[in-house]
C-alpha positions as a Markdown table, in Angstrom:
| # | Residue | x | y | z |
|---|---|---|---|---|
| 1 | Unk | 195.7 | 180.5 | -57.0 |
| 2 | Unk | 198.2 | 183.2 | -55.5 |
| 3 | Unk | 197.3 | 181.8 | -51.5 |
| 4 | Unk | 197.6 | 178.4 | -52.6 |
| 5 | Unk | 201.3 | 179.1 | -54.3 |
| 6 | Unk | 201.6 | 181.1 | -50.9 |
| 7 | Unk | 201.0 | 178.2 | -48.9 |
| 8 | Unk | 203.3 | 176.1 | -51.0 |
| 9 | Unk | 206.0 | 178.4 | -50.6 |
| 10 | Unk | 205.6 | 179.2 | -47.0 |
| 11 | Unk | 206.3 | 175.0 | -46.3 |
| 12 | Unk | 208.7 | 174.3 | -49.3 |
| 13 | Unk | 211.0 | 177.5 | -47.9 |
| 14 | Unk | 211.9 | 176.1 | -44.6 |
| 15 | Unk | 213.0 | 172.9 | -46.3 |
| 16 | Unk | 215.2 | 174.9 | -48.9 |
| 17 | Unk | 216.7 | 177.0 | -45.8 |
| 18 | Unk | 217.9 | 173.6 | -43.7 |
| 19 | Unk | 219.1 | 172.0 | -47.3 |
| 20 | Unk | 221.2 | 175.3 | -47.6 |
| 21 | Unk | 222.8 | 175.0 | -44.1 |
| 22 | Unk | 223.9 | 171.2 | -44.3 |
| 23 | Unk | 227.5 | 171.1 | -45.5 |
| 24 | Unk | 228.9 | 168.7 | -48.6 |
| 25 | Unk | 230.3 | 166.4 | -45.9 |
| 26 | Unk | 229.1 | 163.8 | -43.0 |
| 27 | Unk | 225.9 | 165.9 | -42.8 |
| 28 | Unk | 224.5 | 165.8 | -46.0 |
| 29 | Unk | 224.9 | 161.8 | -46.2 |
| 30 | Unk | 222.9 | 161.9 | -43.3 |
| 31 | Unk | 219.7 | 163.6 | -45.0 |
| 32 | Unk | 220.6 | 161.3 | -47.8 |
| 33 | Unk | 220.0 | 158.7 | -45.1 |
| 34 | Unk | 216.3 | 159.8 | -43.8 |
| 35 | Unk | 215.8 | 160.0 | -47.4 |
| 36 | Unk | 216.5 | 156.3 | -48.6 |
| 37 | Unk | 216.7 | 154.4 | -45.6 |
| 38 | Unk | 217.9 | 150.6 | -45.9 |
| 39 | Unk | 219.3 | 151.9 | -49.2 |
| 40 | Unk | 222.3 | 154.0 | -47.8 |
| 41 | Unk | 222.2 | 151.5 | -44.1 |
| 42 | Unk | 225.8 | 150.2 | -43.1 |
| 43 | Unk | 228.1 | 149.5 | -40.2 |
| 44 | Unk | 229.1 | 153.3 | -40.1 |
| 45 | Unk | 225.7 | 154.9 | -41.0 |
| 46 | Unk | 222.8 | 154.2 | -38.7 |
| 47 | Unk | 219.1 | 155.6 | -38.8 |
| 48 | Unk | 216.5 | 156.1 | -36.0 |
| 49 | Unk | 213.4 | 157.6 | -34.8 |
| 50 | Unk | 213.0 | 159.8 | -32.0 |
| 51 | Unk | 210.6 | 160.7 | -29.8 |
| 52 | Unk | 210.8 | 162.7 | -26.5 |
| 53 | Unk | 209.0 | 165.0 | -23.6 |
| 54 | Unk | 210.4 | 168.4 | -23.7 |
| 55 | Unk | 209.9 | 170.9 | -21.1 |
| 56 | Unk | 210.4 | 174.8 | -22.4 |
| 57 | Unk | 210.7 | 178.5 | -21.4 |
| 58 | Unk | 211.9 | 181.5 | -22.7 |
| 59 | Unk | 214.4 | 183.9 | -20.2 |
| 60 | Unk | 213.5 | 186.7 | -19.4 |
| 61 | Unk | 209.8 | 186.5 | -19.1 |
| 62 | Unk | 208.0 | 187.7 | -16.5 |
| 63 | Unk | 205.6 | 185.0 | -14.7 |
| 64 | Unk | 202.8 | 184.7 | -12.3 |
| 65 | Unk | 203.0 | 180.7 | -11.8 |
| 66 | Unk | 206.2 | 179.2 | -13.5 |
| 67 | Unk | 205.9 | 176.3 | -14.9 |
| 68 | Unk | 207.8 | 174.8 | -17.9 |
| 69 | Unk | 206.0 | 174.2 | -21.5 |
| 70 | Unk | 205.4 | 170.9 | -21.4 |
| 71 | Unk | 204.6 | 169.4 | -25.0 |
| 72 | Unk | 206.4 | 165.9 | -27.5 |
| 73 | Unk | 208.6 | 166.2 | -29.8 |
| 74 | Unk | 209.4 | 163.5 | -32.5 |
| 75 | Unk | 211.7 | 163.3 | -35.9 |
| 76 | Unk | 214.9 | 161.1 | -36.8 |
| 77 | Unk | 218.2 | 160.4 | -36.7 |
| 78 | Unk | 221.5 | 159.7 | -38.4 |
| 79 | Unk | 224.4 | 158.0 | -36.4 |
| 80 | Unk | 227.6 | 158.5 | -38.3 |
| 81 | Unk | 230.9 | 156.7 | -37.5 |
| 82 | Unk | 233.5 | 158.9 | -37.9 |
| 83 | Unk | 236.3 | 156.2 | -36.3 |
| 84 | Unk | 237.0 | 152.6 | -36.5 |
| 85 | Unk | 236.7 | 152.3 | -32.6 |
| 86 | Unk | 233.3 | 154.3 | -33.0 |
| 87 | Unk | 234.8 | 156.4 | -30.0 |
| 88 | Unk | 233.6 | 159.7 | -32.3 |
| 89 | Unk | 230.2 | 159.8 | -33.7 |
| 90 | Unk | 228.1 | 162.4 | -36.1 |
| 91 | Unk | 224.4 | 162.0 | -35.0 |
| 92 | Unk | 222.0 | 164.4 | -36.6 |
| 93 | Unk | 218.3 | 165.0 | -35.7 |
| 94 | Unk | 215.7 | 166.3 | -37.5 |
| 95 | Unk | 213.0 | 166.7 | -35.6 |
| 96 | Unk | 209.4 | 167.7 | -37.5 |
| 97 | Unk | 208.0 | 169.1 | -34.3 |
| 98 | Unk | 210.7 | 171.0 | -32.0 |
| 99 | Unk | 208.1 | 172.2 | -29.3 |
| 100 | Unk | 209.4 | 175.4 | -27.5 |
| 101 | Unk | 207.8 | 178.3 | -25.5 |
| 102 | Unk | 206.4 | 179.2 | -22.0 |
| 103 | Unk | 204.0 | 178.8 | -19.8 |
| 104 | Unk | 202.3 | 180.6 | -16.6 |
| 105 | Unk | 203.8 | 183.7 | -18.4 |
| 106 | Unk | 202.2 | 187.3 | -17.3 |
| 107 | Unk | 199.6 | 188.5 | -19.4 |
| 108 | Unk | 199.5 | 191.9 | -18.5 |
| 109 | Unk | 203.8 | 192.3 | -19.4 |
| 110 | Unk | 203.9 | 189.6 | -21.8 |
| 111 | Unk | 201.1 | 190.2 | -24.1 |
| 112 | Unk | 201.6 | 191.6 | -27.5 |
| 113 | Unk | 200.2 | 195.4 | -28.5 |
| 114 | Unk | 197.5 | 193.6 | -30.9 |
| 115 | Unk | 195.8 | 191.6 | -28.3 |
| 116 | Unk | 192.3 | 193.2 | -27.1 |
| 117 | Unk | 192.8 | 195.1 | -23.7 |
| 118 | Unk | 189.6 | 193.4 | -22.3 |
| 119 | Unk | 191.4 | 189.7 | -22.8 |
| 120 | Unk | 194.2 | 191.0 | -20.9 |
| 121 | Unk | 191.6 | 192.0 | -18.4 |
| 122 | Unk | 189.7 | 189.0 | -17.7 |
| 123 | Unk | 193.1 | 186.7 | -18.3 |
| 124 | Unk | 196.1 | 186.8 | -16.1 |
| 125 | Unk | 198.4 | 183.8 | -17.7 |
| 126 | Unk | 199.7 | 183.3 | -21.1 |
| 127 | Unk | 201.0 | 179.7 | -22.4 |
| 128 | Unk | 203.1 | 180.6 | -25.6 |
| 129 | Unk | 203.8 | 177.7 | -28.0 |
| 130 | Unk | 206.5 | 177.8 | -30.6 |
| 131 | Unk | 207.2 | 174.9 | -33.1 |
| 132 | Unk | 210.1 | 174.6 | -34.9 |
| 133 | Unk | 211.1 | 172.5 | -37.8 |
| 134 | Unk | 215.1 | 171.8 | -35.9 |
| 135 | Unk | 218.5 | 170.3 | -37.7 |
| 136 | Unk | 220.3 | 169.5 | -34.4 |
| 137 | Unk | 224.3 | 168.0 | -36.0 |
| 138 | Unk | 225.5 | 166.1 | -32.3 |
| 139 | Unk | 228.9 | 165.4 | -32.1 |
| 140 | Unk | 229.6 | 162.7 | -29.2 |
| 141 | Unk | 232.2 | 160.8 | -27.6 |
| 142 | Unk | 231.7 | 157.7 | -26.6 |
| 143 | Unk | 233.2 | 156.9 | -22.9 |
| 144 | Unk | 231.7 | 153.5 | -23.1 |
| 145 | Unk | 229.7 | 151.5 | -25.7 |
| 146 | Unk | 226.4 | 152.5 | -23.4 |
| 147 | Unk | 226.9 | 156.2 | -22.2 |
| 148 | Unk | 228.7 | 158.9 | -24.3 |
| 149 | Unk | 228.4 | 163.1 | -24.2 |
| 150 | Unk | 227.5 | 165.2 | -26.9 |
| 151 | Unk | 227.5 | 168.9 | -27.6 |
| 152 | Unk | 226.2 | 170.8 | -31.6 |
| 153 | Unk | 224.4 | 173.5 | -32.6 |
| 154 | Unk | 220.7 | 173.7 | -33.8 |
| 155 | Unk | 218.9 | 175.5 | -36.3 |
| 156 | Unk | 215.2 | 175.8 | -36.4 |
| 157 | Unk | 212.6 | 177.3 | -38.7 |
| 158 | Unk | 209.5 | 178.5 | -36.6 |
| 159 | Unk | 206.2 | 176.4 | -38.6 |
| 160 | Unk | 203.6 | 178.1 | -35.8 |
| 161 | Unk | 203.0 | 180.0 | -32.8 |
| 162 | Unk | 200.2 | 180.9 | -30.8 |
| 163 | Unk | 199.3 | 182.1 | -27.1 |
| 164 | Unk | 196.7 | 180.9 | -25.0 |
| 165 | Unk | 195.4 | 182.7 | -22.3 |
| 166 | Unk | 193.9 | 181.4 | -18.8 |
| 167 | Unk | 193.0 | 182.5 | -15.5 |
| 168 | Unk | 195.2 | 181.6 | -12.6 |
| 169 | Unk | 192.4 | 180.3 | -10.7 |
| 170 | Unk | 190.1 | 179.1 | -13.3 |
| 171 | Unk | 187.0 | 177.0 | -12.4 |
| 172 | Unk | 185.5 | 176.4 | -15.6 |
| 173 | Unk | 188.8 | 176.6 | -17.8 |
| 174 | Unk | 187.9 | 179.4 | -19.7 |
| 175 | Unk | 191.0 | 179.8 | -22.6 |
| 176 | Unk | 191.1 | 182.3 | -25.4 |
| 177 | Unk | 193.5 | 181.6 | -28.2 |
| 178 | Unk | 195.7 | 184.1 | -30.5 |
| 179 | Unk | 198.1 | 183.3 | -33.4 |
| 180 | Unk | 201.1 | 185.1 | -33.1 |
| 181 | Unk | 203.6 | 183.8 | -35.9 |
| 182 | Unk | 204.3 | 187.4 | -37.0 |
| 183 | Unk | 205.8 | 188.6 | -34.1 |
| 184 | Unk | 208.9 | 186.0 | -33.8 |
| 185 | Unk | 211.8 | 185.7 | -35.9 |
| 186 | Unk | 211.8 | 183.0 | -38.3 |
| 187 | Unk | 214.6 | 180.9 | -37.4 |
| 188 | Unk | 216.0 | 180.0 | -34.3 |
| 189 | Unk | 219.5 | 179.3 | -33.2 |
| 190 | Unk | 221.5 | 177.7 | -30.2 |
| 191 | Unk | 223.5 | 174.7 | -28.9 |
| 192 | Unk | 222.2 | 171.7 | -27.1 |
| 193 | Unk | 224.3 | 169.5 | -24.8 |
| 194 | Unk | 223.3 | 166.1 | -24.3 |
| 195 | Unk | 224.1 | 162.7 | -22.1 |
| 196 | Unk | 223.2 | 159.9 | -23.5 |
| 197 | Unk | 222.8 | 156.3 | -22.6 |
| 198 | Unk | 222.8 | 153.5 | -25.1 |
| 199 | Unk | 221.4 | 149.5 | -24.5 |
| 200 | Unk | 222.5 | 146.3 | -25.2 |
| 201 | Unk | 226.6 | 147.6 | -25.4 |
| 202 | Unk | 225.5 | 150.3 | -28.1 |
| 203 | Unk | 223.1 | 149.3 | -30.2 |
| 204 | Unk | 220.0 | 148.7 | -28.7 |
| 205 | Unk | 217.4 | 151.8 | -27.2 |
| 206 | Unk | 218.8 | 155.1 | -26.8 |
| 207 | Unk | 217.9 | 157.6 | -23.9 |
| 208 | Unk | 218.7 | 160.8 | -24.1 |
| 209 | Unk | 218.9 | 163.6 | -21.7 |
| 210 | Unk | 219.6 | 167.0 | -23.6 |
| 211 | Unk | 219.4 | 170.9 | -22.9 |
| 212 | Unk | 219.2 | 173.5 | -25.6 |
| 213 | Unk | 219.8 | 176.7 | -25.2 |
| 214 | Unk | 218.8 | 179.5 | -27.4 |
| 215 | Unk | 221.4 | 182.4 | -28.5 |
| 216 | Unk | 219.2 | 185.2 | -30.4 |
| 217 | Unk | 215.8 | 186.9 | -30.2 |
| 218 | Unk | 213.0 | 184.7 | -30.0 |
| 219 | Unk | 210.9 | 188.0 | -31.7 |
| 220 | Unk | 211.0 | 190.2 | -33.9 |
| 221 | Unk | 212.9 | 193.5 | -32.8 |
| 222 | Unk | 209.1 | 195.4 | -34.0 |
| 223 | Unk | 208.0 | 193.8 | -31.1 |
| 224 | Unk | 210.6 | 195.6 | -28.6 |
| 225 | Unk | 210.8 | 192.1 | -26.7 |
| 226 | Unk | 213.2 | 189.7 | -26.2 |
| 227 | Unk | 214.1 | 186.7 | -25.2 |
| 228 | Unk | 216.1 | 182.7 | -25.3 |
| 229 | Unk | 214.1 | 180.1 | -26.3 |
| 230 | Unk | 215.7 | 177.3 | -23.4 |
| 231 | Unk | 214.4 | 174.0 | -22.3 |
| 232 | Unk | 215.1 | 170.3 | -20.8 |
| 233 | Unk | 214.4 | 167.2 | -23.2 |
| 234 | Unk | 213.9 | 163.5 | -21.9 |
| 235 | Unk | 213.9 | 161.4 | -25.1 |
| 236 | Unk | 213.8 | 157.9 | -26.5 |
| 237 | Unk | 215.8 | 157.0 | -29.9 |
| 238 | Unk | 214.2 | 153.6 | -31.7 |
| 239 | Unk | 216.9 | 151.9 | -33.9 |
| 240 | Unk | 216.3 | 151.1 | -37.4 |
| 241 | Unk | 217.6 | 147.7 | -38.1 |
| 242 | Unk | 218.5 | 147.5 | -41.9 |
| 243 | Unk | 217.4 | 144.1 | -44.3 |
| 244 | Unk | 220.7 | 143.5 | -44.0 |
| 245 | Unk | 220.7 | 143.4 | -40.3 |
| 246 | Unk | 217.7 | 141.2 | -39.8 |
| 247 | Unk | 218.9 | 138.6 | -42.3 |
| 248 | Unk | 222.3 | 138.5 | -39.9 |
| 249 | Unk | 220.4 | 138.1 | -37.1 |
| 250 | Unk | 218.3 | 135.5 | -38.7 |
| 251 | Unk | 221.2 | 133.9 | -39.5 |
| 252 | Unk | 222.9 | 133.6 | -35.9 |
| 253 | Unk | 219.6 | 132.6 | -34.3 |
| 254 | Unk | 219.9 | 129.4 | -36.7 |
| 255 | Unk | 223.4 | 128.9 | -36.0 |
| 256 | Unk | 222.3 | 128.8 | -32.4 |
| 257 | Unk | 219.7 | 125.8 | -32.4 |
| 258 | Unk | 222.3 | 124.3 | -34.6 |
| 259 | Unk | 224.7 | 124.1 | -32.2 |
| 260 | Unk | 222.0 | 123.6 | -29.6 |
| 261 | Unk | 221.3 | 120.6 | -31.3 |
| 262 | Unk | 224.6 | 119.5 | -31.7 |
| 263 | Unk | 225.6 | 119.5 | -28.2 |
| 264 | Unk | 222.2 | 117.6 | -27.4 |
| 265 | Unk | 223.3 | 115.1 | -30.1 |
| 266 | Unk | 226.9 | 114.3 | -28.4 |
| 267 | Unk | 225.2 | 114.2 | -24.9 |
| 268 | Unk | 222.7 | 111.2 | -26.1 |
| 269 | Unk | 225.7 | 109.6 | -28.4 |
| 270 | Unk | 227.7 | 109.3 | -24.9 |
C-alpha cells in the first residue's frame, strides 16, 4: 500500500507545484480553460492543441558526434486577449511531454559515478532524455493578424530521465539503457522566445518557431555536474473551434447559398 500512495504522490505533486505557480489572474482562467473547454470558449479566450519536433542539448557537455535530441512534444494552449485590437495576447502552453536532453554526449566525461565501468568501456556515446511536465505563459505582440513575437518564462517538473548508451560506429546497434531521475533537479526553469505565424488572418493553423533556454542546473549539485537544458522547437498549434463557433459558421455558409440563390433568381427574372 505505501509504493502505491508513493506512486500517487510522485504524479499528483507535479500538478500541485504548476497549480501553486499560476497567479489569480489571466493565467489561472487559462487552466480553467483546458479544464472546461467550450464551457469557458469566447471571443477573448481561445483553446488549442499543440504538437511539435523539438531538437535539444544541454551546454556544456562534452561530445564525440554532436547532434541535437531529437524527440515530439505535444500539450495545449490558451490564447488570451488582453486588448480590443488583439495587438497583446496571453497564450499559455502546457505541454504533457516537454522532451529535453542530449545526444552524441561522451560517455567516458558524461557518465554518472553509478554506471558500471565496463559499460563505459564497451560504449562511447550517451543520448540523455529528460521529460518535463512544462507551463510555458507567452506573452506576444501581434505585428499583423498572421505573424506576431513572443517572449515568457517556463517552468517544468522533470516526469523521467534516462541515458542510453551506443557505440559511435555500431554495426549491430547494440544500446544499454540506465534511469537516471535521481541525479537531476526536479524542476526546470528558463525563457523561450518564439515567432510565430498564424493562417487565415489569425485564426486558422498556427506555426511556431520557439527557442528555450534553460537558466539553472539541470542536476543535482551531488552530482558535481552542470549544465542548461537549451533547444530549437518547430511546432504546429490546432484551433479549437467552440459550439458556438461552428453554429456561426453554419450559419454564414447558409446565408451564402441564400444569397447565391438570390442573385441566380434576379439573373433568370431579367
Amino acid at each position: 500500500m505505501k509504493i502505491r500512495n508513493l506512486i500517487s504522490l510522485k504524479k499528483i505533486i507535479p500538478m500541485l507545484l504548476l497549480l501553486a505557480l499560476l497567479p489569480v489572474t489571466a493565467k489561472s482562467q487559462a487552466l480553467i480553460a483546458l479544464l472546461l473547454g467550450d464551457k469557458i470558449q469566447s471571443d477573448k479566450v481561445k483553446l488549442g492543441l499543440l504538437l511539435g519536433a523539438q531538437g535539444s542539448s544541454i551546454m556544456d557537455a562534452k561530445t564525440v558526434a554532436f547532434k541535437p535530441n531529437i524527440s515530439l512534444a505535444f500539450g495545449a494552449y490558451v490564447d488570451v486577449k488582453l486588448d480590443k485590437k488583439g495587438k497583446w495576447i496571453l497564450q499559455n502552453y502546457l505541454l504533457f511531454k516537454a522532451p529535453k536532453g542530449a545526444a552524441g554526449m561522451d560517455a567516458k566525461t558524461e557518465s554518472f559515478s553509478m554506471v558500471n565501468p565496463l559499460v563505459i568501456e564497451n560504449f562511447d556515446m550517451i543520448q540523455r532524455n529528460l521529460t518535463y511536465l512544462q507551463l510555458t505563459p507567452v506573452m506576444r505582440y501581434c505585428f499583423i493578424p498572421s505573424l506576431n513575437l513572443g517572449v515568457g518564462p517556463y517552468v517544468g517538473v522533470l516526469m523521467s530521465a534516462n541515458d542510453i548508451y551506443t557505440r559511435k560506429k555500431d554495426v549491430d546497434k547494440v544500446t544499454h539503457k540506465i534511469k537516471t531521475s535521481k541525479y537531476y533537479s526536479p524542476v526546470d526553469f528558463g525563457l523561450a522566445f518564439d515567432l510565430q505565424c498564424r493562417l487565415l488572418k489569425g485564426n486558422g493553423l498556427q506555426i511556431n518557431l520557439r527557442y528555450e533556454q534553460g537558466l539553472i542546473n539541470t542536476y543535482k549539485s551531488s552530482t558535481e555536474k552542470s549544465g542548461l537544458n537549451m533547444g530549437f522547437q518547430v511546432g504546429v498549434g490546432i484551433p479549437m473551434t467552440s459550439k458556438e463557433q461552428k453554429e456561426a459558421n453554419k450559419k454564414m455558409k447558409q446565408e451564402k447559398k441564400q444569397q447565391k440563390k438570390q442573385i441566380k433568381e434576379q439573373k433568370k427574372q431579367n
